[in-house]
C-alpha positions in Angstrom: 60.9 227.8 117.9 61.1 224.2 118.9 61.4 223.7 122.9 65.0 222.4 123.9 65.4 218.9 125.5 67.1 218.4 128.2 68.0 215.2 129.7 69.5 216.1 133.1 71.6 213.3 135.6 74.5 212.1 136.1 77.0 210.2 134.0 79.8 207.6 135.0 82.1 207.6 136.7 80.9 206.5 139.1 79.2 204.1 137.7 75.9 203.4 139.7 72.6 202.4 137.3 71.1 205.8 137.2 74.3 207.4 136.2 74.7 204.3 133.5 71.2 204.6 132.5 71.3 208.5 131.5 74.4 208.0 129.8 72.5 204.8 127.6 69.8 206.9 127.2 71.5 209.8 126.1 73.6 207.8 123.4 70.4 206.6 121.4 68.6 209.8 121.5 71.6 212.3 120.9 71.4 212.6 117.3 67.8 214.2 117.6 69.3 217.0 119.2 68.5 216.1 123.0 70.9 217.9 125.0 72.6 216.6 128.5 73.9 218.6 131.5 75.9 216.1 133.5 79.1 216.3 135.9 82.8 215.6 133.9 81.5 216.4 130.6 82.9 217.8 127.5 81.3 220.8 126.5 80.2 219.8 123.0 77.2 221.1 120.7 74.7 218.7 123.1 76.7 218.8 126.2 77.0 221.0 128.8 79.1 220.1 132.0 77.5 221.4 135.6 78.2 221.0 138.9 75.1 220.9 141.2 76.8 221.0 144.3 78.0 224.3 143.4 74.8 225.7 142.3 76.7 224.9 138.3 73.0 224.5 137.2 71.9 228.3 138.2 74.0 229.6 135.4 72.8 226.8 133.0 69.2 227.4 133.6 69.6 231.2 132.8 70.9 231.0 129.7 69.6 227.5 128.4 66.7 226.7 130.7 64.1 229.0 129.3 61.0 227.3 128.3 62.7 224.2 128.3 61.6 220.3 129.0 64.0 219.1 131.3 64.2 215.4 132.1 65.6 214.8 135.4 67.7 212.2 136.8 69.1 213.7 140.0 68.2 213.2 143.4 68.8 216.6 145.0 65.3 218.0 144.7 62.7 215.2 145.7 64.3 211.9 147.1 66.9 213.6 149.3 65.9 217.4 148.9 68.4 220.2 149.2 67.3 223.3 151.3 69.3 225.2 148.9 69.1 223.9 145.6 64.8 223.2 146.0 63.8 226.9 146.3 65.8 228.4 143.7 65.0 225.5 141.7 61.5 226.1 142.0 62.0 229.7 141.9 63.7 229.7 138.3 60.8 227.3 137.2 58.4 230.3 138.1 60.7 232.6 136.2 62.0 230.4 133.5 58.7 228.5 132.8 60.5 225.5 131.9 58.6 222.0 132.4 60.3 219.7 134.9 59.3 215.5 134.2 60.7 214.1 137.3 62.3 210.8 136.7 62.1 208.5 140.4 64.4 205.8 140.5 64.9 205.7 143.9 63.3 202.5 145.0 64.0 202.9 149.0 62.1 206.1 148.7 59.1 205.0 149.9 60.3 203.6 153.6 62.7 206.5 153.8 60.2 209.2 153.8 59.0 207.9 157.0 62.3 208.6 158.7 62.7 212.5 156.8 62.8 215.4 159.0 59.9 217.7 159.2 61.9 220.2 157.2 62.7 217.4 154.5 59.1 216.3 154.9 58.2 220.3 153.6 61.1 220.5 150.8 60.0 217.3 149.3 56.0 218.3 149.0 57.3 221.7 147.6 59.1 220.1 145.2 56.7 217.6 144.6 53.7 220.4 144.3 56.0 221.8 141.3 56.8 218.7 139.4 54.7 218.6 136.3 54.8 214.7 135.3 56.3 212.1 137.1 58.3 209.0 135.6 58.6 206.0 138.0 60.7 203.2 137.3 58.7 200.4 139.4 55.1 200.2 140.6 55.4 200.6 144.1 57.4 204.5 143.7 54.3 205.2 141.8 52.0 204.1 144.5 54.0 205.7 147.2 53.2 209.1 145.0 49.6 208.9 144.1 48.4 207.1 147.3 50.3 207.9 150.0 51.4 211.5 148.6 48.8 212.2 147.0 49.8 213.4 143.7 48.1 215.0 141.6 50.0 215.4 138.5 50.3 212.3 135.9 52.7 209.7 137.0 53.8 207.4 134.8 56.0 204.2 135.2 58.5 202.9 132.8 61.1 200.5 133.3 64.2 202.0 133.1 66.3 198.7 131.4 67.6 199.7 128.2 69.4 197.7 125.1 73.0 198.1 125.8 74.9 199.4 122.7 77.8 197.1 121.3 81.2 198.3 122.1 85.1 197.0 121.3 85.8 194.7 124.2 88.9 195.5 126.5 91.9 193.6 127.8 91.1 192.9 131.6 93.7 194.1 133.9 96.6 191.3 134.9 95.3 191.3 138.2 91.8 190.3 137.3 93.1 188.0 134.3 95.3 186.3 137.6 91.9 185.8 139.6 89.9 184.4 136.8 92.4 181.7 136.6 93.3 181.0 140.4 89.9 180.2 141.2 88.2 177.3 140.6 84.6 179.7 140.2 83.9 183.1 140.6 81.2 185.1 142.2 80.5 188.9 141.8 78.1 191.1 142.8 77.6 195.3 142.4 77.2 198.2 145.3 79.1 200.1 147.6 80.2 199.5 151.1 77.3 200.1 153.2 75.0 197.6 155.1 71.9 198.1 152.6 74.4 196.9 149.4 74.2 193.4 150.9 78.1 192.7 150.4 79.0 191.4 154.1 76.1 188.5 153.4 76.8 187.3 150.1 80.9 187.5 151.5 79.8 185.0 154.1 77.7 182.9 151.9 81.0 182.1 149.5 82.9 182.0 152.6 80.0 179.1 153.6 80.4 177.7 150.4 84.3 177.7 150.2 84.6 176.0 153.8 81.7 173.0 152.4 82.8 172.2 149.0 87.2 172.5 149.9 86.8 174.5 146.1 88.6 177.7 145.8 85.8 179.8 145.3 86.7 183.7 144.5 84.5 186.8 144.7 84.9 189.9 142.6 83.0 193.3 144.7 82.5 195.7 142.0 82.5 199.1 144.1 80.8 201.9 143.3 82.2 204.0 145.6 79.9 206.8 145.3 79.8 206.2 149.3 81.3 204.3 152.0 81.1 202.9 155.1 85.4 202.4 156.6 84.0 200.3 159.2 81.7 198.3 157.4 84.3 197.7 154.5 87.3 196.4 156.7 85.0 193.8 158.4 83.9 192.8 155.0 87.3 192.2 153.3 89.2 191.2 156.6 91.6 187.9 155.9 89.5 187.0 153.0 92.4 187.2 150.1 89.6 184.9 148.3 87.6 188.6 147.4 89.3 190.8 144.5 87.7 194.7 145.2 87.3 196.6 141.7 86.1 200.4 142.2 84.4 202.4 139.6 85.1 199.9 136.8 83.8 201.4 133.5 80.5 200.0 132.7 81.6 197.7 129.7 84.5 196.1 131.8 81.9 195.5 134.1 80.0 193.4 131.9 83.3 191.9 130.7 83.6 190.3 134.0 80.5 189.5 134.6 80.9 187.0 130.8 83.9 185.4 132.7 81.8 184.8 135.9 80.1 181.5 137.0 77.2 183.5 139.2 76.1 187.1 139.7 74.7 188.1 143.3 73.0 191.4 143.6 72.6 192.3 147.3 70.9 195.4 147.7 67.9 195.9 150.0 66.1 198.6 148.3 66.1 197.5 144.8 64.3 199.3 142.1 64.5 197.8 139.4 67.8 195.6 138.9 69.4 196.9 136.1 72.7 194.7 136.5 70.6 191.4 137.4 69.1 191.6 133.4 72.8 192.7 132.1 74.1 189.7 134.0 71.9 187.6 132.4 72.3 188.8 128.9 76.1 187.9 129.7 75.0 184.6 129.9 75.1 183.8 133.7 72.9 183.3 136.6 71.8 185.6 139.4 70.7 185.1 142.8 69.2 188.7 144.0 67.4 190.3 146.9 63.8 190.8 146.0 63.2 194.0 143.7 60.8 195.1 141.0 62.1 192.1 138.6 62.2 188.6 139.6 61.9 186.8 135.8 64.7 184.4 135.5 66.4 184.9 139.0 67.0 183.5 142.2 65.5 185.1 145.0 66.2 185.5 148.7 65.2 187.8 151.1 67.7 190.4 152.6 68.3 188.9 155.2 68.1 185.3 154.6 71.5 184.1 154.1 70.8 180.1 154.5 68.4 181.3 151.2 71.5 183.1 149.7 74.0 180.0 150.3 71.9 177.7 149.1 71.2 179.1 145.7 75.0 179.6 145.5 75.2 175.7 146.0 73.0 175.0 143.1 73.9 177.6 140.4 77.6 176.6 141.0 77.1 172.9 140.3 74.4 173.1 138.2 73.0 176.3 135.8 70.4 175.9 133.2 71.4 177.7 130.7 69.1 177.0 128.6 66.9 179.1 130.8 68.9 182.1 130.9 68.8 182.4 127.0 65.2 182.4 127.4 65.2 185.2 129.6 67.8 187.2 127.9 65.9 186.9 124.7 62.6 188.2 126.7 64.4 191.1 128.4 66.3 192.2 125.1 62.5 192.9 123.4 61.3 194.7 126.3 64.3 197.1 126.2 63.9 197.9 122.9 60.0 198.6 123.8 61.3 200.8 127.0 63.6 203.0 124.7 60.7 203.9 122.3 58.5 205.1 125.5 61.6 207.3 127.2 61.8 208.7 123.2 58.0 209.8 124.0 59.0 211.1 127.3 62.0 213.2 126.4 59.6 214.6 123.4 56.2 214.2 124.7 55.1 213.2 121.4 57.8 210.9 120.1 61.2 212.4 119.1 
């Protein structure tokens, strides 16, 4: 009997890159039969909707999990551990003698574990002792495993930036239809409202910009809102009717707006990879970014550098190459058709 794959994560909404990545990931391989256990599904012949929070993957594991290779996406058992869900976890690995591949792509992981409790500090190296391959998305989450961890299982490192799949493009709301045409330019950026998602800088660095150049300058915060900080929100958007807040915008609208944007800024400290950088890009604009894992064909700053951030803004909104940003959409599009064919060999182990 063949073994059942399972690609296990979550799916938008809301729409953050991991949950955007295992529902891209899923659509290209689900017509070999690779099954996905996500939240809000449809239970279909290769979907099964769970809940973790409420232990919805106990039941699933019993009758489905047996023998198993489960490709996981979730951050419940190794980058924030659970004291619940790790030991029954681990115990229904013993008992189910499924395999586990342990997809990171948690890139602040590696300075966070120096702030985990001692009893996170024991849950994650129990979990990590029972992980039988590890998948990092970056370098520097696989260093953090084999040299300061200590692994000793195989880890691997794949990018996780796909080919996005074409789909029927969608009116935009009237309200964002109004911005695009109120504002001289438009900036946008991705994350939630907390400090490490970078929107209170790049808000001051078009507030910079709008107060030099007299243009009306509008920005679009796309909000995950997976998490959020009240406080840190209301100083961001306080008397600044120049900023249009979107939350949990499907992911195709989102690229919709980022094709009628003049400049995309990605804020985040603790970046990956950069998934929406390289989408932004194969829209067709330019993009300023805090350092991550990919730096190809963007501007970079450093977190905390806004006279960096302000004046990249003042360049790519007087003067974009474009021709560059072709360039670098045409590199990015091969290498995501060469990343698919390696998470095919992961999900299969020898090529589905």
């Amino acid at each position: 009997m063949a073994r059942r794959i399972v690609l296990l994560g979550p799916c938008p909404p809301p729409y953050g890159g991991v949950a955007i990545f295992t529902k891209g990931l899923f659509e290209f391989v689900r017509d070999s039969g690779v099954e996905l256990w996500s939240e809000g599904l449809q239970k279909g012949p290769q979907t099964r909707p769970t809940n973790y929070r409420r232990l919805g993957l106990v039941p699933l594991l019993l009758t489905r999990g047996r023998g198993a290779r489960i490709i996981d996406q979730y951050h419940f058992l190794l980058e924030y551990p659970n004291p619940l869900m790790v030991p029954i976890w681990i115990g229904l690995k013993l008992l189910l003698r499924f395999k586990w591949i342990k997809v990171v792509h948690d890139g602040s992981l590696p300075s966070r574990y120096q702030t985990f409790s001692p009893l996170r500090k024991f849950l994650f190296g129990l979990s990590a002792r029972s992980v039988d391959e590890f998948v990092t998305v970056n370098d520097n989450i696989g260093q953090f495993l084999r040299d300061e961890m200590g692994v000793s299982q195989t880890v691997k490192t794949v990018n996780a930036l796909l080919p996005i799949q074409p789909v029927e493009p969608q009116a935009l709301s009237p309200e964002l239809e109004s911005a695009f045409t109120r504002f001289d330019k438009v900036v946008v950026s991705t994350g939630v409202f907390i400090p490490s998602y970078g929107f209170a800088p790049v808000a001051d660095a078009v507030e910079t910009i709008r107060r030099e150049s007299g243009n009306n300058i509008g920005l679009v915060l796309i909000d995950g809102a997976f998490i959020r900080d009240d406080e840190y929100r209301n100083t961001v958007l306080r008397q600044r009717e120049w900023i249009v807040e979107l939350e949990r915008v499907p992911h195709p609208q989102v690229l919709q707006i980022f094709r009628r944007s003049n400049v995309f800024v990605r804020g985040f400290r603790y970046e990956g990879y950069g998934l929406s950088r390289i989408e932004a890009i194969w829209c067709g604009i330019p993009v300023i970014a805090a350092r991550g894992e990919e730096s190809r064909g963007i501007l970079l700053y450093d977190f905390e550098d806004t006279e960096a951030l302000v004046a990249h803004l003042r360049k790519v909104l007087t003067d974009s190459n474009l021709k560059e940003i072709d360039h670098w959409a045409a590199v990015f599009q091969r290498e995501a058709e060469e990343n698919l064919e390696r998470w095919k060999h992961i999900l299969a182990a020898t090529g589905i």
